[in-house]
C-alpha positions as CSV (number, residue, x, y, z in Angstrom):
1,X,0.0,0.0,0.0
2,X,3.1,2.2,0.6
3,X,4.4,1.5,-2.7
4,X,1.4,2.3,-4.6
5,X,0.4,5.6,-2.1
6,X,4.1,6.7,-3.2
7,X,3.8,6.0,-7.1
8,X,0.5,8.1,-6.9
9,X,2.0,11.1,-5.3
10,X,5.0,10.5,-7.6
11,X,2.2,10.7,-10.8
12,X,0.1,13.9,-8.8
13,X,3.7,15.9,-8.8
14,X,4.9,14.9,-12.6
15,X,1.2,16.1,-14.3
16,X,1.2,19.4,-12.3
17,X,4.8,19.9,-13.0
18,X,3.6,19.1,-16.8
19,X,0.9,21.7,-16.4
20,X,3.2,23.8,-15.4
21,X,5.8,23.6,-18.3
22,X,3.3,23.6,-20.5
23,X,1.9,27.5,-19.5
24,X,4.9,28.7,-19.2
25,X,5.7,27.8,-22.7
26,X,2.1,29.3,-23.8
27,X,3.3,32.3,-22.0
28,X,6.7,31.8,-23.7
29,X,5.5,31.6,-27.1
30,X,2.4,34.8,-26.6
31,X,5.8,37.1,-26.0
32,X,7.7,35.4,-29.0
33,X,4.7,35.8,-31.3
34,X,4.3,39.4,-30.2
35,X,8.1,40.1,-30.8
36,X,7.9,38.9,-34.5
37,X,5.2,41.3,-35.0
38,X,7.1,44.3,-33.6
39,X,10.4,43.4,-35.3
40,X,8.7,42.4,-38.9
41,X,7.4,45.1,-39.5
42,X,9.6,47.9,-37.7
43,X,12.4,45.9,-39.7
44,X,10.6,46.1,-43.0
45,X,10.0,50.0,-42.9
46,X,12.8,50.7,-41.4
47,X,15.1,48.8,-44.3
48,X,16.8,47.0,-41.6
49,X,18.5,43.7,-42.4
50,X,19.4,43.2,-38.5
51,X,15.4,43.4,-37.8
52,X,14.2,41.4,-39.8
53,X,16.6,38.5,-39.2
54,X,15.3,38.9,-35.8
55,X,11.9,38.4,-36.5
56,X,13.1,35.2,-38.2
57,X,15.0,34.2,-35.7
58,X,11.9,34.7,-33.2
59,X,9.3,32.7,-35.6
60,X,11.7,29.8,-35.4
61,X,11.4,30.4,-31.5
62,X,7.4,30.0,-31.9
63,X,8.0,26.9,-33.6
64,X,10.2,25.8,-31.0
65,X,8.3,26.6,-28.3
66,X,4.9,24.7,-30.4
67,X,7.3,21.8,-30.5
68,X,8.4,21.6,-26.8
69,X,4.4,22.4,-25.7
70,X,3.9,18.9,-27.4
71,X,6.9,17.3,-25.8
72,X,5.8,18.1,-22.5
73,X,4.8,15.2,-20.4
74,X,6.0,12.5,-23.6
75,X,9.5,10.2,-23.2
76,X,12.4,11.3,-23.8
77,X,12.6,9.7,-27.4
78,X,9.6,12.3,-28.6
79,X,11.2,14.9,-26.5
80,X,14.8,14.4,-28.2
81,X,12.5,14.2,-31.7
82,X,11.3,17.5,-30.5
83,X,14.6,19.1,-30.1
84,X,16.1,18.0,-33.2
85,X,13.2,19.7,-35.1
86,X,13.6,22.9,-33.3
87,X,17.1,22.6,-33.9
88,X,17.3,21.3,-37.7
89,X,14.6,24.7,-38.3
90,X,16.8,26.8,-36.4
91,X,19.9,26.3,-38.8
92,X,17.1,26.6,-41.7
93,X,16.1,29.8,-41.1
94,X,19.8,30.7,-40.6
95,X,20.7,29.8,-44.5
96,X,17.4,31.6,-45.1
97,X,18.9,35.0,-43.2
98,X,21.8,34.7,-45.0
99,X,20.5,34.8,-48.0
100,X,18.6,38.1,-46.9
101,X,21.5,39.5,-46.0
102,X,24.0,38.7,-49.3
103,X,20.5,40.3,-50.8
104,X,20.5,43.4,-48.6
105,X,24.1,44.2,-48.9
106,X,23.4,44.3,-53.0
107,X,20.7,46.5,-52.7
108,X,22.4,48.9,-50.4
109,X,19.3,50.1,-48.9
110,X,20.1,52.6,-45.6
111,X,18.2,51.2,-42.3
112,X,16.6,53.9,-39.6
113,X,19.1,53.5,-36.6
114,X,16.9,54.8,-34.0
115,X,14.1,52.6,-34.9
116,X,16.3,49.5,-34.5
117,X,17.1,50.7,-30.9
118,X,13.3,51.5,-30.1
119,X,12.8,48.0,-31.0
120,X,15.9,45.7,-30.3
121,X,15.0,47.0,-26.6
122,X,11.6,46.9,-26.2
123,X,12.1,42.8,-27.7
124,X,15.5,42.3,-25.1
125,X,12.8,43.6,-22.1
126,X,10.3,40.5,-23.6
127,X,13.2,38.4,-23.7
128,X,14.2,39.1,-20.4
129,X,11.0,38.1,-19.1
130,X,10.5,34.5,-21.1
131,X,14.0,33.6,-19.9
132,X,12.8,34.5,-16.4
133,X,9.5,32.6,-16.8
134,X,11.3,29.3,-18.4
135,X,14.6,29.5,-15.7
136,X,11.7,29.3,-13.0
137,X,10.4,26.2,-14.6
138,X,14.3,24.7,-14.4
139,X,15.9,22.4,-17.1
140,X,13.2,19.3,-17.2
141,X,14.4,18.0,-20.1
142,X,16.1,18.8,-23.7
143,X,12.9,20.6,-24.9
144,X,13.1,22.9,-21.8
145,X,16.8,23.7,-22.4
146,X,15.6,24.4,-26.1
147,X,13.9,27.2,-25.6
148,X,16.3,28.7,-22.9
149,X,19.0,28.3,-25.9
150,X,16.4,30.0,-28.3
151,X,15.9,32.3,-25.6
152,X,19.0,33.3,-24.5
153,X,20.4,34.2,-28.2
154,X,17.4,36.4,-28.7
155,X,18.9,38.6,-25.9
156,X,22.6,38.4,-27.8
157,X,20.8,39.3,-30.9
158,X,19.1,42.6,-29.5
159,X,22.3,43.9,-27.6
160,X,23.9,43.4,-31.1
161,X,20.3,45.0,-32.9
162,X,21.2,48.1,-30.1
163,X,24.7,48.1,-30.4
164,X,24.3,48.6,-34.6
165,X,21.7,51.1,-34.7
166,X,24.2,53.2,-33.0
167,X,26.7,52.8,-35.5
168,X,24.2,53.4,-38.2
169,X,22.9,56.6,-36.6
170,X,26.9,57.9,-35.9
171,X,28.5,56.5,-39.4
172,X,25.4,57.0,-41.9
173,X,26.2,53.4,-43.3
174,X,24.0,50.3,-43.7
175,X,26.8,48.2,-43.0
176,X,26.9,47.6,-39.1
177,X,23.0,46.7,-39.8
178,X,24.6,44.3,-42.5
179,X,27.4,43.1,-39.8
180,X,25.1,42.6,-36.7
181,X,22.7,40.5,-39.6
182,X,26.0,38.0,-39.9
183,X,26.4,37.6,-36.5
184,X,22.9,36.6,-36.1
185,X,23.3,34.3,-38.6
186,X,25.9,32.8,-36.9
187,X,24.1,32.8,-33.1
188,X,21.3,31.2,-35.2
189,X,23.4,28.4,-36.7
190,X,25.2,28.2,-33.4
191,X,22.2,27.5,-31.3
192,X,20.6,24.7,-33.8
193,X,23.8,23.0,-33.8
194,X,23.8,23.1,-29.9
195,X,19.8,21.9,-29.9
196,X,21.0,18.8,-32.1
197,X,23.6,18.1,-29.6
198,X,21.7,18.2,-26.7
199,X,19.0,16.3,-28.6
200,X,21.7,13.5,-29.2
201,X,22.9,13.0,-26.0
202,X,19.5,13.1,-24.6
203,X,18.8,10.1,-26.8
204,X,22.1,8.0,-26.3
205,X,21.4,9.0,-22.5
206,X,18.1,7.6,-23.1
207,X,18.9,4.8,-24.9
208,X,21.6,3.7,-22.0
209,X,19.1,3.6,-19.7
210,X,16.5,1.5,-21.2
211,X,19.5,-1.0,-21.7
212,X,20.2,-1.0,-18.3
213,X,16.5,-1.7,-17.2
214,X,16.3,-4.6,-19.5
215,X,19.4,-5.9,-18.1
216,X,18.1,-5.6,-14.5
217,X,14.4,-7.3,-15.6
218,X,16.6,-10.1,-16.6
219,X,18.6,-10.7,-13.7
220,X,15.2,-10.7,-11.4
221,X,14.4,-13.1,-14.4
């Protein structure tokens, strides 16, 4: 009876944990989706490159955050599967940046420095607050630490977003927007690469341990 009184509370604590992951990552993704708004289209009439790949960068986020919603609660095969989508669209959308940018420096069009500050820090302060909400959750599994990756680079990306408008405003030159863009691509790229890894060990992790258990059902065997 003390076994089975003990597995229950065990099963009472893991759903409301679950229930718990899972709003914070609603509450997660209602700041992304608001961020991709701001930045799209602040980014789009204000010709900046460095904008717009952040509003890329935070619709891969929403995806992410979609993705890790679902892997809440599941093994952590689907939550590994879960991760390595996030982190195989991350490194997409990175290409897809970089393309924008090769595209941008062409075209030579002149970005509105103080309208990248305005928004870079109103997104950092949104940032701030969705790494908050998920570090309060803690690291419960590779789909967690997913979007605390996702998150964090967002904050790199807007300090860099700040950082170039500055230059752009002092210099009267596209190309700090143009610079900042690169280095976004390369966060971007950076952080999928790191999602796959996690996602990999997760799985070998994974996979360890479900040897070990069938070793041990043998042995009472």
């Amino acid at each position: 009876m003390s076994g089975n009184n003990k597995n229950e509370e065990a099963e009472i604590q893991l759903d409301a944990a679950n229930k718990a992951d899972r709003k914070i990552l609603k509450q997660v993704l209602g700041i992304n989706m608001f961020q991709v708004a701001l930045a799209g289209i602040v980014g789009f009439i204000a010709n900046s490159t460095g904008l717009l790949g952040a509003a890329l960068d935070n619709l891969a986020d929403s995806a992410v955050y979609l993705v890790s919603i679902y892997a809440v609660g599941k093994g952590v095969v689907a939550q590994s599967r879960a991760a390595n989508l996030s982190g195989v669209l991350l490194i997409g959308l990175g290409l897809l940046l970089l393309g924008e940018v090769i595209r941008r420096f062409v075209t030579e069009a002149e970005p509105i420095g103080w309208a990248m500050i305005i928004t870079a820090i109103v997104n950092a302060a949104s940032n701030l607050l969705a790494l908050r909400l998920l570090k309060s959750q803690g690291e419960r599994g590779v789909h967690m630490k997913a979007s605390m990756v996702f998150t964090s680079n967002d904050m790199l990306v807007n300090l860099g977003i700040v950082l170039s408008g500055i230059a752009v405003m002092l210099l009267n030159s596209p190309l700090p927007d143009l610079i900042i863009s690169l280095i976004t691509v390369g966060i971007v790229l950076k952080g999928g690469w790191e999602i796959l890894k996690a996602a990999r060990i997760a799985r070998s992790n994974g996979a360890t341990a479900s040897e070990n258990n069938n070793q041990k059902k043998k042995h009472r065997e």
